[in-house]
C-alpha beads as a LAMMPS data file, in Angstrom:
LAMMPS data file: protein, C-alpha beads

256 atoms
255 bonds

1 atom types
1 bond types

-500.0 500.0 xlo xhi
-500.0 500.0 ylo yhi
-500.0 500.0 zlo zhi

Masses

1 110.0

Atoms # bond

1 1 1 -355.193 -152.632 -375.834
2 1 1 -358.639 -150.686 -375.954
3 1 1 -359.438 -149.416 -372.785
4 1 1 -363.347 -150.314 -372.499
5 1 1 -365.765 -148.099 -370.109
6 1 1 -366.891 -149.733 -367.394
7 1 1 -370.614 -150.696 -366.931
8 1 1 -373.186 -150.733 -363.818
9 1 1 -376.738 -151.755 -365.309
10 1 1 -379.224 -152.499 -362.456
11 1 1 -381.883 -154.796 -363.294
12 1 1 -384.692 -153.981 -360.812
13 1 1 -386.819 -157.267 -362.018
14 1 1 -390.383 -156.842 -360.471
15 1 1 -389.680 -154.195 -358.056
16 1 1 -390.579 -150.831 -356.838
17 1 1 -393.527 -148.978 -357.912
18 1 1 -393.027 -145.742 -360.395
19 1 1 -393.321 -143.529 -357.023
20 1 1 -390.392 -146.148 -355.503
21 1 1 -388.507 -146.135 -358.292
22 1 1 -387.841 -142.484 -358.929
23 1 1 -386.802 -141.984 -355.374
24 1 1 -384.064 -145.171 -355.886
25 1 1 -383.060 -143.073 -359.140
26 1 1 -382.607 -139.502 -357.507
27 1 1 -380.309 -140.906 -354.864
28 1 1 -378.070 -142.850 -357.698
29 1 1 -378.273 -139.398 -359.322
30 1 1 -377.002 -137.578 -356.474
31 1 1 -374.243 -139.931 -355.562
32 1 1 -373.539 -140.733 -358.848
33 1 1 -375.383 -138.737 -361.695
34 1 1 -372.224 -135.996 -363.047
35 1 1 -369.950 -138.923 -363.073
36 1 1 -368.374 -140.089 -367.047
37 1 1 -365.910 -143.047 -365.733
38 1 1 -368.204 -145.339 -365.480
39 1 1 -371.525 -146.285 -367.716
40 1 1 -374.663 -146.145 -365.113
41 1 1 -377.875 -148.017 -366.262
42 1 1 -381.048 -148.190 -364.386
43 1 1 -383.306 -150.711 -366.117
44 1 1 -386.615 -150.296 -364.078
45 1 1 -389.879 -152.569 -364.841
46 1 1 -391.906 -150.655 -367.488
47 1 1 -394.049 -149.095 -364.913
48 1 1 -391.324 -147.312 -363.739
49 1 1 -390.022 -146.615 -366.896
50 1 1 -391.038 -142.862 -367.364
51 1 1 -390.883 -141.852 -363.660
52 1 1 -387.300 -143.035 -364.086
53 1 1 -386.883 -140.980 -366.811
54 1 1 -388.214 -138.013 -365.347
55 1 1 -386.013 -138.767 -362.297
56 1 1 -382.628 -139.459 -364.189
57 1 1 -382.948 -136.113 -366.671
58 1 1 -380.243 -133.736 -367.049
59 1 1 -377.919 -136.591 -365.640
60 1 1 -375.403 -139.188 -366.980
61 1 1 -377.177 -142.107 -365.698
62 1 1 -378.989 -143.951 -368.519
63 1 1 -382.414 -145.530 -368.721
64 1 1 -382.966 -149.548 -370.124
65 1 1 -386.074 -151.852 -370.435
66 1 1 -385.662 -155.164 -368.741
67 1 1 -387.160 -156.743 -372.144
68 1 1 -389.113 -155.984 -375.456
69 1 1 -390.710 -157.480 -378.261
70 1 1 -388.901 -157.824 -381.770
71 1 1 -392.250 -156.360 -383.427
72 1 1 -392.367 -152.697 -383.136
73 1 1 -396.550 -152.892 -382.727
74 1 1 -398.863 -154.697 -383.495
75 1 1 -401.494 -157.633 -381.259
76 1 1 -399.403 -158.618 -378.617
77 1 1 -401.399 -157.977 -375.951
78 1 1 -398.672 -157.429 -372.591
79 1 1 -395.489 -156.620 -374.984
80 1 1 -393.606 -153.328 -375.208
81 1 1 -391.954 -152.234 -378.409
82 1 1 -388.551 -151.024 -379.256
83 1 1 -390.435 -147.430 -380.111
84 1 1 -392.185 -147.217 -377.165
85 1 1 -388.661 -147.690 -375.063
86 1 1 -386.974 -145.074 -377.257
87 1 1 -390.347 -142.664 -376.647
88 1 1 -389.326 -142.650 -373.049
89 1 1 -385.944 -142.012 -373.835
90 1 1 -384.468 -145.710 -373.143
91 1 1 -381.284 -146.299 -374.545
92 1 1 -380.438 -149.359 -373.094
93 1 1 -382.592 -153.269 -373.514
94 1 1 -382.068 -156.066 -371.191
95 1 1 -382.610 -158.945 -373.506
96 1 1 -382.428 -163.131 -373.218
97 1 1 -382.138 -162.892 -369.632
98 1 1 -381.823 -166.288 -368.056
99 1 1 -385.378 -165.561 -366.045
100 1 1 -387.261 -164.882 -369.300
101 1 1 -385.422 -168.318 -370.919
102 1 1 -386.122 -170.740 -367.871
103 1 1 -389.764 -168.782 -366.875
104 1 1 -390.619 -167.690 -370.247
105 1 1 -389.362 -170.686 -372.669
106 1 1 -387.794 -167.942 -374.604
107 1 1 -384.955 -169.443 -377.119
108 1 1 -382.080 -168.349 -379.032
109 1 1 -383.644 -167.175 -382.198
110 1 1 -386.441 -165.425 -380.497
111 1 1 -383.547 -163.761 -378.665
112 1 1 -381.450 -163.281 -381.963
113 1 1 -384.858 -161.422 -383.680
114 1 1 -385.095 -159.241 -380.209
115 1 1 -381.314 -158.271 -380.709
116 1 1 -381.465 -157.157 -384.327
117 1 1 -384.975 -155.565 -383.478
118 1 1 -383.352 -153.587 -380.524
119 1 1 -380.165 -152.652 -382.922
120 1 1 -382.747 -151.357 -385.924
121 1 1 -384.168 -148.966 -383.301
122 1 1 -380.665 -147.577 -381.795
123 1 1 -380.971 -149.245 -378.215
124 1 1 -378.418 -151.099 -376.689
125 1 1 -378.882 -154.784 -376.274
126 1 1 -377.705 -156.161 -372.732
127 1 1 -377.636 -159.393 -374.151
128 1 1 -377.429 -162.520 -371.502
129 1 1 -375.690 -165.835 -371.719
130 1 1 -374.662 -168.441 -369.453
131 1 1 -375.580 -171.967 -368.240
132 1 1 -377.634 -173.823 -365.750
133 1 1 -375.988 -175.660 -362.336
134 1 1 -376.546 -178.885 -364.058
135 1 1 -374.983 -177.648 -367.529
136 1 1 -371.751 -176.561 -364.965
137 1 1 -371.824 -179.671 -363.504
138 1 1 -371.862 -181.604 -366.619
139 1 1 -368.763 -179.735 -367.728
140 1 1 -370.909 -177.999 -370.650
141 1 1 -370.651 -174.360 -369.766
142 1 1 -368.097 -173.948 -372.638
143 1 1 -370.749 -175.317 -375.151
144 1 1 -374.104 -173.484 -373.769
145 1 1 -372.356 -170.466 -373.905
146 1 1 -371.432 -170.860 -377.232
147 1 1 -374.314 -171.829 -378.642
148 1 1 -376.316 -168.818 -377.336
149 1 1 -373.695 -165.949 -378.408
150 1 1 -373.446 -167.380 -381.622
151 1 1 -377.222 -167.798 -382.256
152 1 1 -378.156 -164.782 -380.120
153 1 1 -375.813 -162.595 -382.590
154 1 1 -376.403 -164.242 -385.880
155 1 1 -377.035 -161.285 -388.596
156 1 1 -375.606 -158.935 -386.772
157 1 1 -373.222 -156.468 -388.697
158 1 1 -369.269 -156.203 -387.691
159 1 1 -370.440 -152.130 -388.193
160 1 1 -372.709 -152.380 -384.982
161 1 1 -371.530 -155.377 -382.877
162 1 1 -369.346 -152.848 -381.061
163 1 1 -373.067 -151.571 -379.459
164 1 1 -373.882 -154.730 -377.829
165 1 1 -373.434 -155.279 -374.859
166 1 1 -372.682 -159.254 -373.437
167 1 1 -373.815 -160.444 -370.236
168 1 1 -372.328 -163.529 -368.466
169 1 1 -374.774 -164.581 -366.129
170 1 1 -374.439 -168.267 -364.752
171 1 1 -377.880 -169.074 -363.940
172 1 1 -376.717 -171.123 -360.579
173 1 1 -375.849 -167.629 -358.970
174 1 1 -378.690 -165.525 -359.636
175 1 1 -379.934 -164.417 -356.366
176 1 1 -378.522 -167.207 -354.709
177 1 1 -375.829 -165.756 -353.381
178 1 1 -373.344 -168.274 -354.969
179 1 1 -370.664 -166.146 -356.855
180 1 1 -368.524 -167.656 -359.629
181 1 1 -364.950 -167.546 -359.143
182 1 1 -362.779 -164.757 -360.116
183 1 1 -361.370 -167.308 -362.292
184 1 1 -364.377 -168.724 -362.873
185 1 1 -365.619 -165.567 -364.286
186 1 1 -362.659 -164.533 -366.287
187 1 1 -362.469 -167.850 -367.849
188 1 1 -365.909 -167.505 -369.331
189 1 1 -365.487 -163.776 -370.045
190 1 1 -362.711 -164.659 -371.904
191 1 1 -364.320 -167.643 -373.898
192 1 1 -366.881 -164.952 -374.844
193 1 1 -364.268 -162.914 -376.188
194 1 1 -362.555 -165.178 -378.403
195 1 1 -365.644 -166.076 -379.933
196 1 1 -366.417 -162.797 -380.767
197 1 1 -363.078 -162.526 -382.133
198 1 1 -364.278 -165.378 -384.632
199 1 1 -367.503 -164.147 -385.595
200 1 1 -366.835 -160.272 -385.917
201 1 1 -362.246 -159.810 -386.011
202 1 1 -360.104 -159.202 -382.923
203 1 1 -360.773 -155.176 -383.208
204 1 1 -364.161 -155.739 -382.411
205 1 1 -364.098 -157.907 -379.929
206 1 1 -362.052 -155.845 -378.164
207 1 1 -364.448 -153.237 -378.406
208 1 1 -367.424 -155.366 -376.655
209 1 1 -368.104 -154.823 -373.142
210 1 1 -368.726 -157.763 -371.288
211 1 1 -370.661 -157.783 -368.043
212 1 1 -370.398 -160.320 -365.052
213 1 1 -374.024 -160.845 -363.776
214 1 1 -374.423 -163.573 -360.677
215 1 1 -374.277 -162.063 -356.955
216 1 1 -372.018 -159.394 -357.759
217 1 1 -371.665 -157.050 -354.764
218 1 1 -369.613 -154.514 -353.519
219 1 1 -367.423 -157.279 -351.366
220 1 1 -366.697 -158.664 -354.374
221 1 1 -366.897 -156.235 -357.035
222 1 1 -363.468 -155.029 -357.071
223 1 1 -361.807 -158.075 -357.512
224 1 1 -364.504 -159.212 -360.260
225 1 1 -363.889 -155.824 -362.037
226 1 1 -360.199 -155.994 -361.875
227 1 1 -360.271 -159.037 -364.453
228 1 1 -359.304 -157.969 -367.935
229 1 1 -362.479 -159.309 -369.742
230 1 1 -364.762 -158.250 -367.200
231 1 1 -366.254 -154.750 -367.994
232 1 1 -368.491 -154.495 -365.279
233 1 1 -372.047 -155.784 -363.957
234 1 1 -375.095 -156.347 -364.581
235 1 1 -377.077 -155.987 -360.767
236 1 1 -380.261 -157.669 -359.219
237 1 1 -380.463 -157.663 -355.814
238 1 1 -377.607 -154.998 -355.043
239 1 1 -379.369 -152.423 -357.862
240 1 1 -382.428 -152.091 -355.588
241 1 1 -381.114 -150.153 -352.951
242 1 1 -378.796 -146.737 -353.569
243 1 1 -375.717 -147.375 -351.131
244 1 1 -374.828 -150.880 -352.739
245 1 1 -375.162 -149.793 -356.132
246 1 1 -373.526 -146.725 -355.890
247 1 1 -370.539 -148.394 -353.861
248 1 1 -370.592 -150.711 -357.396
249 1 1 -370.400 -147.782 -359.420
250 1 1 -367.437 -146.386 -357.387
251 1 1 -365.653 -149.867 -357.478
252 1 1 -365.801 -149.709 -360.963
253 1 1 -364.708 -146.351 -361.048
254 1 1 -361.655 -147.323 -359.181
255 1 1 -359.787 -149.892 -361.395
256 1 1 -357.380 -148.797 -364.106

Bonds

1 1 1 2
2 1 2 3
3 1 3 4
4 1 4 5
5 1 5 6
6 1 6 7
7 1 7 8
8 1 8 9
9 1 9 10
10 1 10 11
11 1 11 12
12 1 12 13
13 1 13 14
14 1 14 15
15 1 15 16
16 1 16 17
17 1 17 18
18 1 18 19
19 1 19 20
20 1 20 21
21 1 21 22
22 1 22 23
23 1 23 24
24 1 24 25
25 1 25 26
26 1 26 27
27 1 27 28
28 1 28 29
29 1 29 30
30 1 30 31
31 1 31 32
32 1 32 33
33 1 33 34
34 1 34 35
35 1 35 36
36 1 36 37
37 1 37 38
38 1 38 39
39 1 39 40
40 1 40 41
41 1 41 42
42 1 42 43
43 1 43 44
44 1 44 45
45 1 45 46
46 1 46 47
47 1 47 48
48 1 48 49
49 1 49 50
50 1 50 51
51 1 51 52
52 1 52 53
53 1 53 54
54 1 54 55
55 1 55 56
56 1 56 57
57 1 57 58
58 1 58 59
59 1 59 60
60 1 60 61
61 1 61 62
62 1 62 63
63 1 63 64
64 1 64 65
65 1 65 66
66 1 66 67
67 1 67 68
68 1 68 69
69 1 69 70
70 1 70 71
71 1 71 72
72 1 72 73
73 1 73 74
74 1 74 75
75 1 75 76
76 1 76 77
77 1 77 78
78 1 78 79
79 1 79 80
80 1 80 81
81 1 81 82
82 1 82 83
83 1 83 84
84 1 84 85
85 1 85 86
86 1 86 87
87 1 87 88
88 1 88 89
89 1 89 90
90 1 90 91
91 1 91 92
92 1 92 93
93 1 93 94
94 1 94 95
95 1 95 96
96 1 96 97
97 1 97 98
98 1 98 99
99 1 99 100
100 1 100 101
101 1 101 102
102 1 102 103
103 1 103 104
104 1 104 105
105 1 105 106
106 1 106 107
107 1 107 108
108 1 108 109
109 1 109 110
110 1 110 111
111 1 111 112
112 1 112 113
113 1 113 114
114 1 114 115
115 1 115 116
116 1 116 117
117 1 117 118
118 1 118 119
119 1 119 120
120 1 120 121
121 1 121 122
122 1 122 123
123 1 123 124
124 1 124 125
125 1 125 126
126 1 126 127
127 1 127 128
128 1 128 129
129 1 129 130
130 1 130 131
131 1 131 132
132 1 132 133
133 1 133 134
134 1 134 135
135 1 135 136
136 1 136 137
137 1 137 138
138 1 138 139
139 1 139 140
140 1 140 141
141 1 141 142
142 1 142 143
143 1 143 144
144 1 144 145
145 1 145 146
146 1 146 147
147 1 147 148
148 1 148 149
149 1 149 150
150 1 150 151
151 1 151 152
152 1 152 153
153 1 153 154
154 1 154 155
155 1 155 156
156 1 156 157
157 1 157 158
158 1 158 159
159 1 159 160
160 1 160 161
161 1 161 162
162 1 162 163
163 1 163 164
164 1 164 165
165 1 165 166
166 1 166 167
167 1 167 168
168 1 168 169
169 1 169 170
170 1 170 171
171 1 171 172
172 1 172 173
173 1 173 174
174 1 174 175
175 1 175 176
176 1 176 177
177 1 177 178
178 1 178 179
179 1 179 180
180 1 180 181
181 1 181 182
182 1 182 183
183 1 183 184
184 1 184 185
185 1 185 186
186 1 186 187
187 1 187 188
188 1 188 189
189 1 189 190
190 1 190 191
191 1 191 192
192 1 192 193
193 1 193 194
194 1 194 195
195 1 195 196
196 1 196 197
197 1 197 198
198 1 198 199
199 1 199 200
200 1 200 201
201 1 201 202
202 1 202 203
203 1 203 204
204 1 204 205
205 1 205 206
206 1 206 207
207 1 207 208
208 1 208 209
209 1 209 210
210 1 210 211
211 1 211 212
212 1 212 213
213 1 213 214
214 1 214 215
215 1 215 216
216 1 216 217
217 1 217 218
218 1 218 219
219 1 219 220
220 1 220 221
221 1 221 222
222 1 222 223
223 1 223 224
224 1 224 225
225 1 225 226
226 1 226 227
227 1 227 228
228 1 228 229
229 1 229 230
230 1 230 231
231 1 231 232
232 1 232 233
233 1 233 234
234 1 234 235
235 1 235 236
236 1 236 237
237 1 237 238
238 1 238 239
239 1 239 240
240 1 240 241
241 1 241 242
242 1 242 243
243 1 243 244
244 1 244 245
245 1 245 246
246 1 246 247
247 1 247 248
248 1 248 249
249 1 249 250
250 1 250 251
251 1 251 252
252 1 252 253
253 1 253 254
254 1 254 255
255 1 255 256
């Protein structure tokens, strides 16, 4: 079995200005910033992307856009391209996150053109899936998360599937405070991995990381990270402040 490196990405959503941010980033790099268990990812709004930067240098914590456009330039007035993230030395992108599908109307082959964009330019996709309370309810998580891996990833290469990253995120507990089961979790993870056993071979697959990303806090990280298709989180709330997501990092430091 491949042992994968854990991941702690910290999606700060609209929060903290650039002067905010790179105090929140030199306290994670003080607790945290010499560290090589674990994969650290700050993804700051892209205000906050260069004082992160700044803030983060000479350390082992890694820089990600929440988002990004699949055109490099161009007129689209309010979009960032996958250049301008790599200018400021991003080498992770938060992309198809539930918030820009439900707010945003943002589908799966907008995604899909986002993900190949982002792998053409050497960032990381932190690419999210997962499925609405009602799609739960109605027994179709299976099927929604199905759909969106397998049209999110469409064209991409066996060769560079290894560099995505997969983020389970069921929608009902995002900021809610509602936390999938353990089992819950695994179940899904697990789903994930089997289809990307299908569309890319077994060696692959095992090669993915796969992130949990609904409530996930240090009470509950350790049991969530002890699951053997979970590979660590992606953070809202807890990513915001420096004790709770350093306590994450640690947690995932801790399982073998």
């Amino acid at each position: 079995m491949i042992l994968r490196k854990k991941v702690i990405a910290g999606n700060w959503k609209m929060n903290k200005t650039p002067a905010d941010g790179a105090v929140l980033v030199r306290d994670i790099v003080a607790a945290v910033g010499k560290q090589s268990d674990v994969d650290v990812v700050v993804c700051p709004p892209f205000t906050g992307l260069e004082s992160a930067a700044k803030a983060l240098d000479g350390s082992n914590v890694k820089l990600g856009g929440q988002n990004m456009h699949f055109e490099a330039n161009g007129a689209f007035t309010g979009e960032i391209g996958a250049p301008m993230l790599r200018a400021l030395f991003a080498t992770h992108v938060i992309l198809g996150h539930s918030e820009r599908r439900s707010y945003f109307g943002e589908t799966d082959e907008l995604i899909n053109k986002k993900v190949l964009a982002a792998l053409k330019n050497q960032l990381r996709p932190i690419f999210c899936v997962g499925e609405t309370l009602a799609e739960r309810e109605a027994g179709s998580t299976l099927k929604v998360v199905q759909t969106q891996v397998e049209r999110g990833l469409e064209g991409v290469s066996k060769d560079l599937a290894p560099t995505v990253i997969v983020a389970y995120e069921p929608v009902w507990a995002i900021g809610t405070g509602k936390v999938a089961t353990t089992a819950q979790a695994q179940e899904v993870h697990g789903f994930i991995r089997g289809l990307l056993t299908k569309l890319f071979t077994e060696p692959v697959a095992q090669k993915v990381r796969i992130l949990y990303g609904g409530s996930m806090k240090p009470a509950n990280a350790p049991e969530l990270l002890a699951q053997k298709d979970i590979d660590g989180g992606l953070i809202g709330g807890a990513s915001l402040e420096a004790r709770s997501f350093v306590e994450l990092v640690t947690a995932a430091a801790a399982v073998k």
